[in-house]
C-alpha positions in Angstrom: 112.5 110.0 94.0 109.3 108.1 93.5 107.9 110.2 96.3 108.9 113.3 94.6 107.4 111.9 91.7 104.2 111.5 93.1 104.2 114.5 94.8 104.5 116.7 92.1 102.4 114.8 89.6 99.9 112.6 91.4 96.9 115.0 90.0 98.2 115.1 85.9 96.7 112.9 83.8 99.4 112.7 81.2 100.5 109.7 78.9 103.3 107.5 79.4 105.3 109.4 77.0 104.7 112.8 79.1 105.2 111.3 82.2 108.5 110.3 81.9 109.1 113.7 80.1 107.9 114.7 83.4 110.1 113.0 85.3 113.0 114.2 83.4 111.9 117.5 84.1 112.0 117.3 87.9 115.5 115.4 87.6 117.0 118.4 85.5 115.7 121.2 88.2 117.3 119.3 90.7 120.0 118.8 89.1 119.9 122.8 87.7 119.5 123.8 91.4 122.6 121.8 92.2 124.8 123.4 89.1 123.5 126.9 90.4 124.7 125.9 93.8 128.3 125.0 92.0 128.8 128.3 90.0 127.7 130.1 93.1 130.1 128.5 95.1 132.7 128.5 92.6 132.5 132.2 92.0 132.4 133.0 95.5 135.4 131.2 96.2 137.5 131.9 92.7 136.1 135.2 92.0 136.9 137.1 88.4 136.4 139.8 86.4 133.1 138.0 85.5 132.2 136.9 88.9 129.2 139.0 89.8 127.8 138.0 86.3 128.7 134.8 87.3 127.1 135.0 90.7 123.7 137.2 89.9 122.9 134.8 86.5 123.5 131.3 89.1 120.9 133.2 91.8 118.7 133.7 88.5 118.7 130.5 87.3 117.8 128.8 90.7 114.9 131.3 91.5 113.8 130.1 88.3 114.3 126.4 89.0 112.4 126.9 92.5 109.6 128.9 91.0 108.8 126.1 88.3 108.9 123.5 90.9 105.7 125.6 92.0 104.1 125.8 88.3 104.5 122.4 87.7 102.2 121.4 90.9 99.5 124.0 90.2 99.6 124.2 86.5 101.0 120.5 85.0 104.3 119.4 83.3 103.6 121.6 79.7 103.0 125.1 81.3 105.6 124.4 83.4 108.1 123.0 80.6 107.4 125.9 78.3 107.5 128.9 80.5 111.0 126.9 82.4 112.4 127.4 78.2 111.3 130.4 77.4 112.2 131.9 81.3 115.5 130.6 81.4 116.4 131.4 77.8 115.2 134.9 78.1 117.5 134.8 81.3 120.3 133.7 79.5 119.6 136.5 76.4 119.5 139.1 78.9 122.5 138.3 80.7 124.5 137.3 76.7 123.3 141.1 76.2 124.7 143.0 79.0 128.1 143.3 77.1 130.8 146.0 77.9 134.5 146.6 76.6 136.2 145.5 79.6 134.6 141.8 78.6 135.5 140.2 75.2 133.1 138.6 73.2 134.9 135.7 73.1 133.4 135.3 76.6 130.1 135.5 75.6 131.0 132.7 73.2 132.0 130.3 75.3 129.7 130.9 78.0 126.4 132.4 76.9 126.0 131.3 73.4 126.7 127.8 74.5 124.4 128.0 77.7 121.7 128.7 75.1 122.5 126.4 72.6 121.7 123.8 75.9 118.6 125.5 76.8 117.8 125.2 73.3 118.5 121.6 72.7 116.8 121.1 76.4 113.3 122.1 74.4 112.9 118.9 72.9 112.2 117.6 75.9 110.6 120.2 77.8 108.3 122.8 75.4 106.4 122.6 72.0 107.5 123.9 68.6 106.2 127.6 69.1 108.6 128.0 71.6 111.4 126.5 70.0 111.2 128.7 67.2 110.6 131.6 69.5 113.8 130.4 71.8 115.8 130.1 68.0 115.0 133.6 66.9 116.0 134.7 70.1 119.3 133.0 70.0 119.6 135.2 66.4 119.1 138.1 67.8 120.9 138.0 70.7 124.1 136.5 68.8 123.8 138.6 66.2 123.6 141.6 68.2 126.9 140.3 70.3 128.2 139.7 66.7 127.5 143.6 65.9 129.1 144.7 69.0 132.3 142.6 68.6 133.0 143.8 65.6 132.5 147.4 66.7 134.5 147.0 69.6 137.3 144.3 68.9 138.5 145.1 65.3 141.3 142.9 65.8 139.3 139.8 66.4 137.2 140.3 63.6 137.9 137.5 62.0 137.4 134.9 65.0 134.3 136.8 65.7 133.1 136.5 62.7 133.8 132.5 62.2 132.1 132.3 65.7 129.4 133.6 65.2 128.7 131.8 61.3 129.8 128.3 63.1 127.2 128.9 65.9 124.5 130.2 63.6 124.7 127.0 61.7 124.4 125.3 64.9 121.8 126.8 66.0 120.0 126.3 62.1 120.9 122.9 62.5 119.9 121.9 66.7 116.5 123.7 66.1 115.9 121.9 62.7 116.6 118.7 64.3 114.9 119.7 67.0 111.8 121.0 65.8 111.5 117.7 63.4 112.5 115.4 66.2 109.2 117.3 68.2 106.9 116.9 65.1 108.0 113.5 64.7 107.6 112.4 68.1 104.4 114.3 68.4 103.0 112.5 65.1 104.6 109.4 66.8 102.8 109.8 69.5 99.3 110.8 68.1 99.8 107.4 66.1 100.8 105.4 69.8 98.0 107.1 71.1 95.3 106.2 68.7 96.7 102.8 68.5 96.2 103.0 72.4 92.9 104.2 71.7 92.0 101.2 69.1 94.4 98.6 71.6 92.0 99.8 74.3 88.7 99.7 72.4 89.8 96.4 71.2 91.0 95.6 74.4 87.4 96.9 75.8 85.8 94.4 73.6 87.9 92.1 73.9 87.5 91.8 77.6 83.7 92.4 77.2 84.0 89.2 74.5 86.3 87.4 77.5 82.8 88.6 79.8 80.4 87.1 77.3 82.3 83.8 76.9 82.6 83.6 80.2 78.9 83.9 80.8 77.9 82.0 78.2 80.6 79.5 79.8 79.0 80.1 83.3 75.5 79.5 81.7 76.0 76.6 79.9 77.4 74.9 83.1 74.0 76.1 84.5 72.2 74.7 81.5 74.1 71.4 81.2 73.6 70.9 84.7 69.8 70.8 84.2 70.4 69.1 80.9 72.4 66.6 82.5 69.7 66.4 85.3 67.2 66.3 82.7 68.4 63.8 80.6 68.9 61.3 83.6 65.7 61.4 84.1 64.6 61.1 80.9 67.4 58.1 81.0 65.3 56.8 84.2 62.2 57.3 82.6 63.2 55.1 79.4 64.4 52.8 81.3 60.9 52.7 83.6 59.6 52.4 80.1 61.6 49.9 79.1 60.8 47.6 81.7 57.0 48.5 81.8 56.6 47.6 78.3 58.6 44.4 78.7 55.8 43.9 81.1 53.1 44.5 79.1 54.7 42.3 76.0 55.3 39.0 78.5 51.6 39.9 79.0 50.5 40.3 75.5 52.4 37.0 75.0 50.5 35.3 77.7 47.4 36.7 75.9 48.8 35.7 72.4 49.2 31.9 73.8 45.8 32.4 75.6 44.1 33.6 72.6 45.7 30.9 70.4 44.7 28.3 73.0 41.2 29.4 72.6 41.0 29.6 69.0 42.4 25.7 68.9 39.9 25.1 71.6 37.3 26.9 69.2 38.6 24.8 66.3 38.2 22.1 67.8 34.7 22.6 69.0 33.7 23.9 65.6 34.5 20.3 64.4 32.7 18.9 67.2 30.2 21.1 66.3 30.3 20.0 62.2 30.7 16.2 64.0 27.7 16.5 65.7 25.6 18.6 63.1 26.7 15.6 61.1 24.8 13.2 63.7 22.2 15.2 64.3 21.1 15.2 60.3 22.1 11.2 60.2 19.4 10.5 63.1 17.1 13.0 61.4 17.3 11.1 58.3 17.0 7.7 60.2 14.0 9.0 62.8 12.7 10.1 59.1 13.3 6.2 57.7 11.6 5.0 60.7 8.9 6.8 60.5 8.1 5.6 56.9 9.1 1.8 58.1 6.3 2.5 60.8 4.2 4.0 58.1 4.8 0.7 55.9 4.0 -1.4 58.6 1.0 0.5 60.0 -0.3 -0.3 56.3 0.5 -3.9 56.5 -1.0 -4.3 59.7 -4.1 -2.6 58.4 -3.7 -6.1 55.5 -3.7 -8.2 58.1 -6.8 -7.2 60.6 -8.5 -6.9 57.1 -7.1 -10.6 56.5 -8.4 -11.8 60.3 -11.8 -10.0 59.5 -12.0 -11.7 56.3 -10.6 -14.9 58.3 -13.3 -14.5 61.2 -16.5 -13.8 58.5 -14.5 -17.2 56.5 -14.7 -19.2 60.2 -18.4 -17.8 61.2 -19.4 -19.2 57.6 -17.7 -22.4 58.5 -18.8 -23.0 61.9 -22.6 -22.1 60.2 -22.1 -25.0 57.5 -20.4 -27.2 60.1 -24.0 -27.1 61.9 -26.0 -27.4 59.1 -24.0 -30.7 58.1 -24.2 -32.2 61.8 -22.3 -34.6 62.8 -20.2 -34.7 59.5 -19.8 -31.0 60.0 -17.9 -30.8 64.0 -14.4 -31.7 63.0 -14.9 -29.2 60.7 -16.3 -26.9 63.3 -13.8 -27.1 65.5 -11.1 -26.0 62.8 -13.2 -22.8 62.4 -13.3 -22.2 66.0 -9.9 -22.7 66.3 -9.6 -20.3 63.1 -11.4 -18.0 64.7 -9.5 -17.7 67.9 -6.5 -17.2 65.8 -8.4 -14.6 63.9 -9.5 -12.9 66.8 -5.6 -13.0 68.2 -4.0 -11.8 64.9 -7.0 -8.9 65.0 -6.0 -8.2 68.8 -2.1 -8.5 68.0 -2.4 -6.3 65.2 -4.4 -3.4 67.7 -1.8 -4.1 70.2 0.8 -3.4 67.1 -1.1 -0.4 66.2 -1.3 1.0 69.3 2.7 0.5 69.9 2.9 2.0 66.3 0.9 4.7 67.2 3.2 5.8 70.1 6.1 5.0 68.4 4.9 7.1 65.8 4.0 9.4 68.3 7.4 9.2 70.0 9.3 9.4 66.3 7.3 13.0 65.5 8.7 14.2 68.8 12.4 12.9 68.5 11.8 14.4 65.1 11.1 17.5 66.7 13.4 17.8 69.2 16.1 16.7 66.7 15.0 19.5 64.0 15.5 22.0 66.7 18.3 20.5 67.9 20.1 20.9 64.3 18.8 24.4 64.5 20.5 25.1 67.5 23.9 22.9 66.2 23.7 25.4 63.0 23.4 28.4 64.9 26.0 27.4 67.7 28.1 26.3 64.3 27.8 30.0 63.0 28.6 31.6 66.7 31.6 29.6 66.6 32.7 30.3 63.4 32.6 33.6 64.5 34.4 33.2 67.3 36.8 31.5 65.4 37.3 34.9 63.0 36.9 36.9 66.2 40.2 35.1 67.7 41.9 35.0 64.5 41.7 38.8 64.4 42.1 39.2 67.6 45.4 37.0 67.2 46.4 39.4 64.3 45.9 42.4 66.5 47.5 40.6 69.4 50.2 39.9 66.9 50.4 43.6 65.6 50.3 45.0 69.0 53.2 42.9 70.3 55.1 44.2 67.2 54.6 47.7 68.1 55.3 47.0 71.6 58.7 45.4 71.0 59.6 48.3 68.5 58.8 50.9 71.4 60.7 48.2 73.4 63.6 48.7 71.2 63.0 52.8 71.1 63.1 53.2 74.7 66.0 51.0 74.9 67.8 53.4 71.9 66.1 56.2 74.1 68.0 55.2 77.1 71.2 54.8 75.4 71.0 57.7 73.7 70.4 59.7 76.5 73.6 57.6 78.7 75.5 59.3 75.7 74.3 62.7 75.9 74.7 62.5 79.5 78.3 61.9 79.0 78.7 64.4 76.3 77.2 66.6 78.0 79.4 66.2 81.4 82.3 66.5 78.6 81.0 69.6 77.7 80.6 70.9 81.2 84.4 70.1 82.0 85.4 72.1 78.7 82.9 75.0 79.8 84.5 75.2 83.4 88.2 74.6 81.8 87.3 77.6 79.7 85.9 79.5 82.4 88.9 79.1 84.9 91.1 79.8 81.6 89.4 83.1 81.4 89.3 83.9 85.0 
């Protein structure tokens, strides 16, 4: 069957709903072309008064059968199921309508009204509502005009003619109402499946094109975690080179803290040494200062005393003269005033011999003085540099200090950096399992 199924409508584009109409179309020609084989057979082998009626309506139906196995290929399933109605129930009326005395109604009853009240009923499957109202007011006519000729014909059957034909009226009111509202109701039925189809598909559409999305932004933020991953391990590396280079450079900066303390001690220290020896240097100034005034002093006293051996030389040159004037009473005498004399003339040469060692004492004092003066200078301006220096290494120890600080807080950053980045590594390899989770979810 599936091969005669796809024979016949492998071309149509028809919905689900049509398609198994379809279907059921092809199943009830076969199955009409095996009934026609059955009342053909049957009236050839049982033949009646009826039996060329019989035999000429089965050859009908089954030409008809055959011939809409050929619409349905070339023209699709709804030509094919409204002209199979409307041919076999205009096939039916004609052969309900060839009526005769010899044949009672009553035949006509029980075989053509009722093979038309099938074809009828058949129509919800296979044709529209045009031609179910078309196939109904044929049924009227064709009853009613079997109905007519009953009554003309078979007076004393009136009665069941009459009844007949009123039950099978109100059958026929009643199949084609059902019928026609069972049609509108499926058609409005499926209008409504269809356009739900429609919005299921659309949705469907964008739901797939959303599934397309995700899954490229999936596929893409694999692609981008990847390089975030790969950047953030290097960033990771980096922080950590970071790390360990500024560790460097504080050990260093704390070798040049401790160097730069060192010196400032050292500068202390020679600052006092410095003061210590300004100190001295202003105590021998002071004292080459008192010795020059003590030389001074006794420069002046030796100046008393060659005036006193000058006085005491003129004192023994008088004495020696009056020593020779008195003669012999006068040489003890004389000889004291020589001896006075010599001591005169000693005290006088001492005392040059004095003035001349004052003189270069003197002489050496002014230039110790001299050299010491300059000396302080050069101890006051050496004091200064080095008080300098000493406020030079103090700052310098402050920025030292502050620059240590800042290099222990970047320290401390890189280290947070290199955490932070271990953790974003992680989330992001977390992420990158979620994104290919999703991605084989949507696959």
């Amino acid at each position: 069957m599936k091969k005669i199924y796809q024979y016949f409508l492998q071309n149509q584009k028809l919905s689900y709903f049509d398609e198994l109409k379809a279907k059921s179309y092809i199943v009830s020609l076969l199955i009409g072309l095996l009934v026609v084989l059955l009342i053909v057979l049957s009236n050839v082998l049982a033949p009646s008064a009826n039996s060329k009626m019989g035999i000429i309506s089965g050859l009908s139906l089954g030409v008809i059968a055959a011939v809409h196995f050929v619409i349905l290929k070339q023209f699709g399933f709804k030509i094919a199921g409204n002209s199979l109605s409307l041919s076999l129930m205009i096939t039916i009326s004609i052969s309900v309508l060839i009526v005769s005395k010899e044949i009672h109604v009553i035949y006509k009853y029980v075989q053509g009204f009722y093979t038309m009240l099938a074809v009828l009923t058949m129509s919800v499957l296979f044709s529209n509502k045009k031609v179910l109202v078309f196939n109904a007011l044929l049924i009227f006519v064709v009853s009613t005009r079997v109905f007519m000729f009953g009554l003309d014909n078979f007076p004393k059957d009136v009665l069941i003619i009459r009844g007949g034909y009123f039950s099978f009226l109100s059958g026929v009111i009643v199949i084609t109402n059902i019928i026609f509202f069972s049609i509108r109701y499926t058609e409005l039925a499926i209008i409504k499946a269809s356009e739900d189809a429609q919005i299921k598909e659309k949705q469907n559409v964008q739901l797939n094109n959303m599934f397309r999305l995700v899954a490229d932004i999936s596929e893409q933020l694999q692609v981008q975690t990847l390089k975030i991953t790969e950047s953030t391990a290097g960033l990771s590396n980096n922080a950590n080179e970071h790390a360990a280079g500024l560790e460097e450079i504080s050990a260093t900066l704390e070798e040049i803290t401790e160097s730069v303390s060192a010196n400032a001690d050292y500068t202390n220290k020679t600052a006092q040494s410095v003061k210590r020896t300004s100190e001295f240097s202003r105590q021998n100034k002071e004292a080459i200062n008192k010795t020059l005034e003590a030389i001074n002093q006794v420069n002046s006293r030796i100046g008393l005393i060659q005036d006193i051996a000058n006085k005491t030389s003129m004192l023994s040159i008088n004495a020696s003269i009056e020593a020779a004037r008195a003669g012999e009473f006068g040489k003890g005498f004389s000889v004291v005033a020589n001896e006075i004399r010599k001591l005169s003339d000693k005290s006088r040469a001492g005392a040059e011999e004095i003035e001349l060692l004052l003189e270069e004492t003197m002489h050496v004092s002014d230039v110790a003085l001299s050299n010491v003066l300059s000396i302080n200078k050069d101890i006051e301006e050496i004091e200064v540099a080095v008080q300098n220096i000493s406020t030079a290494n103090a700052e310098q120890k402050l920025s030292i200090d502050q620059i240590n600080l800042s290099v222990l807080q970047l320290n401390q950053g890189s280290q947070d950096n290199a955490n932070q980045a271990h953790k974003i590594n992680d989330t992001l390899v977390s992420i990158k399992h979620h994104a290919a989770k999703l991605k084989a979810q949507l696959a």
